[in-house]
N, C-alpha and C positions, 0 to 999 in steps of 0.2 A: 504494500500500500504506500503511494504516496504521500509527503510531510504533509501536501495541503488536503487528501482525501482524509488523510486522519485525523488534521484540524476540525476540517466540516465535522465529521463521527463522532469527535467529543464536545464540540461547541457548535451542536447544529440552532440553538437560538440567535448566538451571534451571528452567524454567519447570514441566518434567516432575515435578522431586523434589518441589516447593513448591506448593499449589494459586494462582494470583491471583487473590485476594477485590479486591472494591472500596474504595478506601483503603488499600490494605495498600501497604507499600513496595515488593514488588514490581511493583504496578499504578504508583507513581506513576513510579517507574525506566522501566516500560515506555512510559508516556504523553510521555517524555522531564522530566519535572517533579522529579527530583531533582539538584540543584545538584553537589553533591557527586561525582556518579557520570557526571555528563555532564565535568566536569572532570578526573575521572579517565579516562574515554574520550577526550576531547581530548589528553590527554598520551599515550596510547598513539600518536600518530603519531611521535614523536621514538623509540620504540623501545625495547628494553633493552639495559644495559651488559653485566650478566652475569647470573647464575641467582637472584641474591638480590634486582636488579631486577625481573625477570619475576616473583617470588614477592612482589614485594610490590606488585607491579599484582594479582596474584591475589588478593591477600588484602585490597587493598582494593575490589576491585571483587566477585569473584563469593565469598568469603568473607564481607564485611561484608556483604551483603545476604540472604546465605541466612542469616545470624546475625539479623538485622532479623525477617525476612519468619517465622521461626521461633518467636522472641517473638511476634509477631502472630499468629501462631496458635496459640501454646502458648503464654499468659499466666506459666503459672506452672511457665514450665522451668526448670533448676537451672543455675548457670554452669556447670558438667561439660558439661551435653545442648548449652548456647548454643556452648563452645568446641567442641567436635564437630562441630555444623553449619556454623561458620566451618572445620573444617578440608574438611567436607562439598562446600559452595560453593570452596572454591580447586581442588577436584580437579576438580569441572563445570567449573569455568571453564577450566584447562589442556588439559580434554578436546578443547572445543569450541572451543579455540585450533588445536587442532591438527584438525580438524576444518576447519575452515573457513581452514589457512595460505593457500592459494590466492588465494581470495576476499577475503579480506586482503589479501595483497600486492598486488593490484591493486587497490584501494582507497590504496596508500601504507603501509598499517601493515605494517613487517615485524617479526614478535612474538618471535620465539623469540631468545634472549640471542645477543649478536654475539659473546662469546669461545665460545660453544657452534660457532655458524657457522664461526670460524675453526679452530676445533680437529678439527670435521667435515668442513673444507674445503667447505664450503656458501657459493654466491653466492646474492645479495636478487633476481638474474635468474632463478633456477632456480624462487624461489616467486612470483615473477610473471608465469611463462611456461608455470609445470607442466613444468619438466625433470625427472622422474624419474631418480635414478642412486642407488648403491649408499652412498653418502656421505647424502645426503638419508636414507635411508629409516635409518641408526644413529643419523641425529640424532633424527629421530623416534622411534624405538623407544627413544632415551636419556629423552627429555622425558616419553613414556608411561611409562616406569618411573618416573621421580618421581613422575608422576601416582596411581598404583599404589597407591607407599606410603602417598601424603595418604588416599588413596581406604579401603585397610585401616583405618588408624586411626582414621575418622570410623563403623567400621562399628556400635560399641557403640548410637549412634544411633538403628538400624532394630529395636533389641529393646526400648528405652527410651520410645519416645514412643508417644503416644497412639492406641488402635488405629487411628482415621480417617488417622491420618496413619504410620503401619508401615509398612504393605503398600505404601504410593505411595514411604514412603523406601526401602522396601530394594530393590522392584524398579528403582527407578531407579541404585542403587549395582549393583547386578548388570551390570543392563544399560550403567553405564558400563566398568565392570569389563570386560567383553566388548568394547567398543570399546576398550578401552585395550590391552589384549591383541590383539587384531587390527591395530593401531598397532605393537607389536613383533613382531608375526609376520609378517605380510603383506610379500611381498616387491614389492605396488605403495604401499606405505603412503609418506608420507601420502596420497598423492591418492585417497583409497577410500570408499565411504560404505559400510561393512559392514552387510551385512542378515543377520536373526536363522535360521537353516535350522530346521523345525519341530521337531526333534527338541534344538535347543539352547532354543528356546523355551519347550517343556514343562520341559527339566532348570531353566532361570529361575524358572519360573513355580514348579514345584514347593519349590524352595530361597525363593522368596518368602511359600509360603502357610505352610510349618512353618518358625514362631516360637516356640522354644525357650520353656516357660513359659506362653506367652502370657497373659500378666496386664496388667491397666491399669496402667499408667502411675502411679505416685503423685503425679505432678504434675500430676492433675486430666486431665480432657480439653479438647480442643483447638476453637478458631470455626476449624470445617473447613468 
């Protein structure tokens, strides 16, 4: 598998919100080519202390890059829209943290904050084994409601930017939205890859196409 096929496979939110042009920071992230961000995935194996660790691996990893990759395609965004899509990218990235614990943990990386662990009673054997228990699945549903809130307040975003790029951001907050929610409901969560039933699909899709106003963007349109 290629560096950037296996990007998309572990961070298919981000990839989903943000188109990858050639050159853009997300392609060079993807090719493995950003110093920065391979440095910061190197340090994910030592872990986090507690929740303001984990939020600042988010924020420097799938935050700064949806911040990056957003300037790149919207030249002439306003610091409001840029802080938005950093809060945007920390919520994709917590998503697809919990998404992929598993896969993770057997890889070495156990993500989620170790005072969260102890306070859930959650062992680093349970996510490298896939034991599902009742304790597991409040810790998750705790990390998805943080996820939640980042996820709400990044929403001003999908009414703000430039048409070519609306409809891809807001269906993709929806649709995280939905897994993150299924994250605190799901009594096998995390270990679940939730699929969308048609009829949630279309309520998506609809809440996607009506954009309030729908006017350009004053900050120009976007190299979509």
């Amino acid at each position: 598998m290629s560096p950037a096929a296996a990007f998309r496979r572990r961070h298919p939110l981000l990839t989903l919100a943000l188109p990858m042009q050639s050159g853009s920071p997300l392609e060079r992230v993807a090719q493995g080519n950003d110093a920065a961000w391979n440095e910061a995935e190197t340090a994910l194996q030592a872990g986090h202390e507690d929740i303001a660790a984990l939020m600042h691996a988010a924020r420097s990893l799938g935050g700064e890059l949806a911040q990056q990759q957003l300037q790149h395609l919207w030249p002439r965004a306003g610091a409001h829209d840029l802080a938005l899509a950093k809060g945007l990218g920390v919520a994709l990235w917590l998503a697809e943290m919990l998404l992929f614990l598993r896969e993770d943990a057997a890889e070495g990386r156990i993500l989620p904050p170790r005072d969260a662990m102890q306070r859930f009673m959650v062992e680093a054997s349970q996510l490298i084994e896939g034991k599902h228990d009742f304790a597991l699945r409040r810790m998750a549903g705790h990390l998805a409601e943080q996820a939640i809130k980042i996820l709400q307040g990044s929403a001003p975003l999908g009414l703000s930017a430039p048409l070519l790029l609306r409809y891809r951001l807001r269906w993709s907050m929806l649709y995280t939205g939905f897994l993150l929610e299924a994250m605190r409901r799901d009594p096998d969560a995390p270990f679940i890859r939730p699929r969308l039933p048609p009829r949630e699909f279309l309520r998506l899709l609809g809440r996607t196409l009506h954009v309030p106003g729908r006017k350009t963007a004053k900050g120009g349109g976007c190299n979509c």
